[in-house]
N, C-alpha and C positions, 0 to 999 in steps of 0.2 A: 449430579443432578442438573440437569438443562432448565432453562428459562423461556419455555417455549411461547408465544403469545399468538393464538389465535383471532385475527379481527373479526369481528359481527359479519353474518355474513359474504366470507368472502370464499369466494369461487372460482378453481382457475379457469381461463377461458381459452385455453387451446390444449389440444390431446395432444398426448406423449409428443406423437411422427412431428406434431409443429413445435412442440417445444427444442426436439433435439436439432428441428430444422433452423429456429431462430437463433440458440446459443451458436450453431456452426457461422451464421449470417452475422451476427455481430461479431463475434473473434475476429473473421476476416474483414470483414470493415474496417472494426476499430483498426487495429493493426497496420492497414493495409496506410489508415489516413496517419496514423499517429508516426510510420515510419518517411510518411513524408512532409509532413508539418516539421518534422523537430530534426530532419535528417539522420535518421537510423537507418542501421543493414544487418540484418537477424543473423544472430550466431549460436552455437550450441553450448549450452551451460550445463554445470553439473548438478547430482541429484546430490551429489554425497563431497567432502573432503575432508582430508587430517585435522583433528583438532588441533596440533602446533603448530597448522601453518596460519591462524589469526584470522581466514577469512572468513567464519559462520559469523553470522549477526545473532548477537546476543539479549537482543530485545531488551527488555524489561532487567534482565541480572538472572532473575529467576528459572526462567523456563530452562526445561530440560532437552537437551536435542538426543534425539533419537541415537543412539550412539552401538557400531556393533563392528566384530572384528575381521580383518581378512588375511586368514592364515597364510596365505600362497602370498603374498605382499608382505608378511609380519610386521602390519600397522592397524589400528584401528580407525574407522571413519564415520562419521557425524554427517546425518541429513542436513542440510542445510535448512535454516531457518528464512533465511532469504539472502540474497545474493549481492546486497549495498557493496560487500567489500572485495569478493570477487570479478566485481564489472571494471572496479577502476584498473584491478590487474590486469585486466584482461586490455582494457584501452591501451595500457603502458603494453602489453605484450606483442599486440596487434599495430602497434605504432598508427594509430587513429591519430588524426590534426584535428587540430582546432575548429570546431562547428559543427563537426561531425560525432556520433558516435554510433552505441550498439544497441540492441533491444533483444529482448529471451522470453521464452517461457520459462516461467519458475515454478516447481510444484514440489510443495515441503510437506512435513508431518509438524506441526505442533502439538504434542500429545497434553500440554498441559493447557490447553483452550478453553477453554469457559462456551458449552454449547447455548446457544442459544437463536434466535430468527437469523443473525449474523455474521455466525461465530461455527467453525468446524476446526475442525482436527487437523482436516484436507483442505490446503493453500495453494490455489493457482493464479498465478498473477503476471502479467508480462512487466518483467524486469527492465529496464532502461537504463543507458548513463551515456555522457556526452563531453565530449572537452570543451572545454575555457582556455582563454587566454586570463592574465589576468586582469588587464582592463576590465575586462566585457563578468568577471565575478563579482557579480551585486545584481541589488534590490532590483533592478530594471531587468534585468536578465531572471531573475526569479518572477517577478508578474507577470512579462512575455509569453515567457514557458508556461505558466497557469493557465493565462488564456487559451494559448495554442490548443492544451488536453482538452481544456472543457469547450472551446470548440468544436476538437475531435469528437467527445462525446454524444454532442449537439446535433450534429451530423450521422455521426450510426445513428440514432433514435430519429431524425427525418427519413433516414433510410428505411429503418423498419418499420414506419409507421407507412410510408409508401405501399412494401413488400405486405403486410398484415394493418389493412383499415380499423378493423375492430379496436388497435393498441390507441390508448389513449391517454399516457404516461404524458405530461410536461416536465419540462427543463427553462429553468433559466438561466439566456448566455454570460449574463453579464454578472462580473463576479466581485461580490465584497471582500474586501481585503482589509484584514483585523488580526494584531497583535494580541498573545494570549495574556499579556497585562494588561490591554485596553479590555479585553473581553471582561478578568478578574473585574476591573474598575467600574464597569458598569451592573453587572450581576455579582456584587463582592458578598451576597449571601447562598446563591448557589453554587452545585460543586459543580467540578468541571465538563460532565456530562449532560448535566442541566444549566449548564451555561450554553455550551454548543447546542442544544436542543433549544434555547431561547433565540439565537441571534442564525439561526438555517430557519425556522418557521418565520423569520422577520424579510430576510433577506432571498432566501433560498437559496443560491449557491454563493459560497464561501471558503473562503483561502484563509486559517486560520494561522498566523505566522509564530514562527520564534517558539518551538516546543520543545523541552528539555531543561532549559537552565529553569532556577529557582525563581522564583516570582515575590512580590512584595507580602504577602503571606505566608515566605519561606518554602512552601511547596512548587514542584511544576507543575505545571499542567497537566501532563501526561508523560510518562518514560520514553525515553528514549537515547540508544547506546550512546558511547562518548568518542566512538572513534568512524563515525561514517558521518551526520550532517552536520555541519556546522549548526548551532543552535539559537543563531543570530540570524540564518537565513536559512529558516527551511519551515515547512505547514503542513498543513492538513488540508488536500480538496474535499468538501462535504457539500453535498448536497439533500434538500429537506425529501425525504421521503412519505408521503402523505399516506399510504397504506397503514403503514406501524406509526404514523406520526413521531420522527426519529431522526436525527441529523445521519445520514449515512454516507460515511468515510470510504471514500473511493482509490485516496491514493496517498500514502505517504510519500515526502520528497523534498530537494531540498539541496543548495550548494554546498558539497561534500568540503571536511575539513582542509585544510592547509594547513602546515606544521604549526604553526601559531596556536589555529584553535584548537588542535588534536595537542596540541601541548597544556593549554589550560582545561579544557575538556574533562582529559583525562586525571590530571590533579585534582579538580574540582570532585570527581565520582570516585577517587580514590582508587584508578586500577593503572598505578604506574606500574604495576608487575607487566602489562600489555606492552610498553616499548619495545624492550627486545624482540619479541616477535616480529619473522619477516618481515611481514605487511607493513607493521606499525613501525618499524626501525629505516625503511624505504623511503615513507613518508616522511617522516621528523628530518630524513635528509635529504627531501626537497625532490627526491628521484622519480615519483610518479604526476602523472598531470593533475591538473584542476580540473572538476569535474562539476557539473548537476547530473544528478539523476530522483531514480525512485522505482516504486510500484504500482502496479495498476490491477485491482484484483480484477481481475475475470469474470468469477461466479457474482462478487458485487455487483457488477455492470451488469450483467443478463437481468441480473434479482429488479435493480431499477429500472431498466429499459424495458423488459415484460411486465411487472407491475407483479411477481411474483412475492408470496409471504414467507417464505422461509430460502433460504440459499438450499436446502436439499433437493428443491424443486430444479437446482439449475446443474447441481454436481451427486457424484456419488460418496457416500463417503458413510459413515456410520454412527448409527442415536444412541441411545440411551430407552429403556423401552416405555416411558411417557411421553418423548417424544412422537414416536413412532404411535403410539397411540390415538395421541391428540392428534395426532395427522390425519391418518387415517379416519378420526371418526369424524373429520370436517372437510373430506375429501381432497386433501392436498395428499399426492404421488410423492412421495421420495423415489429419487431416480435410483 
């Protein structure tokens, strides 16, 4: 069952030829800026890989990856859910130095999604990740990097507001940066959904830090694996979305573990069966680099930049038939 929300009134304001024209105009923008802000050089990533070899992100614990077999190989292979764990291989493999790294297209299947204004099956997002020294792995090195994206964003949305006058979307550059136990401590009666949705309607764009470990109410804030960001230093870019009136999460990210915190990490969520695993056996012995990285959805960014009501408007992907309904009888096209 999807949670679709239709706003009062609302109407898209450019025909298919300009929609598919803008999503093409922002990819390449974004991208174009984001690989030289933060020094990336685009490489090819996978759609699928072995589930022994440790690198699918496992999200939440629960979700299911897409999983099927390939008899001419006699191994089985899993969609990838996103690609956190695969980039840093890829840096160690590519012998990338320090300040430099990679950036991808990533496009997964989440089958177990929750559909909704936000929410699809179908994931595209440009994947990133970058080496550290380890001087330069900290807090300061994590705001920089904030800034740099949401200025990048800043900029596609000048650009297209240039390219298409009618668009009349804002952004705010300047970004609040907030701890999800300062957030708890100020909203200690709402949940963590309606926390973020208090303090992006306050603020408007917002760096929500430190998501995964347990909080003073014993819960985290939000899931997140134990063996990709450190969870002392890593957030949530959100910014407030005035159409659905909704904090809308543009990018998970975050300086990736080091044997330390991938040691306590993973004690802490109980999956020391994960060490031996390549990946995770590499790591714990110091073999691959230090890294930031993240996500950057795609279809998010067009949905906020055009001022779109539903991400179907920006991707192809497939409803549920109330969806598809309520769409259609208030004039929103799924692509």
């Amino acid at each position: 069952m999807a949670n679709t929300i239709i706003p009062a009134g609302y109407r898209p304001t450019m025909t298919l030829y300009e929609t598919q024209d803008a999503i093409s105009f922002i990819k390449r923008s974004f991208q174009d800026g984001l690989s030289r802000a933060l020094r990336l050089k685009r490489v090819t990533a996978p759609l699928f890989v072995e589930p022994q070899s440790g690198l699918n992100d496992d999200l939440n614990g629960f979700e299911r990856a897409v999983t099927f077999d390939i008899p001419c190989a006699g191994t089985d292979a899993q969609v990838v859910h996103s690609l956190a764990k695969w980039k840093r291989m890829a840096l160690y493999r590519y012998d990338f130095h320090p300040g430099k790294g990679l950036y991808t297209d990533m496009n997964a299947i989440r089958r177990d999604e929750t559909l909704d204004n936000l929410h699809s099956v179908y994931v595209d997002q440009w994947d990133w990740e970058k080496v550290l020294t380890r001087d330069t792995r900290n807090i300061d090195t994590l705001r920089s990097t904030v800034r740099s994206i949401v200025g990048c964003v800043c900029d596609t949305l000048d650009a297209l507001k240039a390219r298409y006058p009618h668009i009349t979307t804002e952004l705010t550059r300047d970004v609040k940066f907030i701890t999800s136990q300062e957030l708890l401590d100020l909203y200690p009666d709402l949940s963590p959904k309606e926390r973020e949705h208090a303090i992006v309607r306050q603020y408007k764009t917002v760096f929500l830090m430190q998501i995964g470990g347990r909080l003073s109410n014993g819960e985290p804030h939000d899931g997140r694996a134990p063996d990709y960001d450190d969870w002392t230093l890593n957030g949530d870019i959100l910014f407030y979305f005035p159409l659905l009136d909704c904090a809308m999460e543009i990018s998970s990210m975050g300086i990736r573990v080091d044997a330390e915190a991938l040691d306590r990490q993973l004690s802490e969520r109980n999956c020391n069966d994960r060490r031996s695993l390549p990946f995770h056996s590499m790591l714990l012995n110091n073999e691959l680099p230090l890294t930031i990285g993240g996500g950057i959805g795609q279809s998010r960014l067009c949905m906020l930049l055009m001022n779109k009501a539903h991400i179907g408007e920006v991707q192809s992907s497939i409803w549920d038939k109330e969806t598809i309904e309520s769409c259609e009888k208030a004039g929103i096209i799924l692509l």
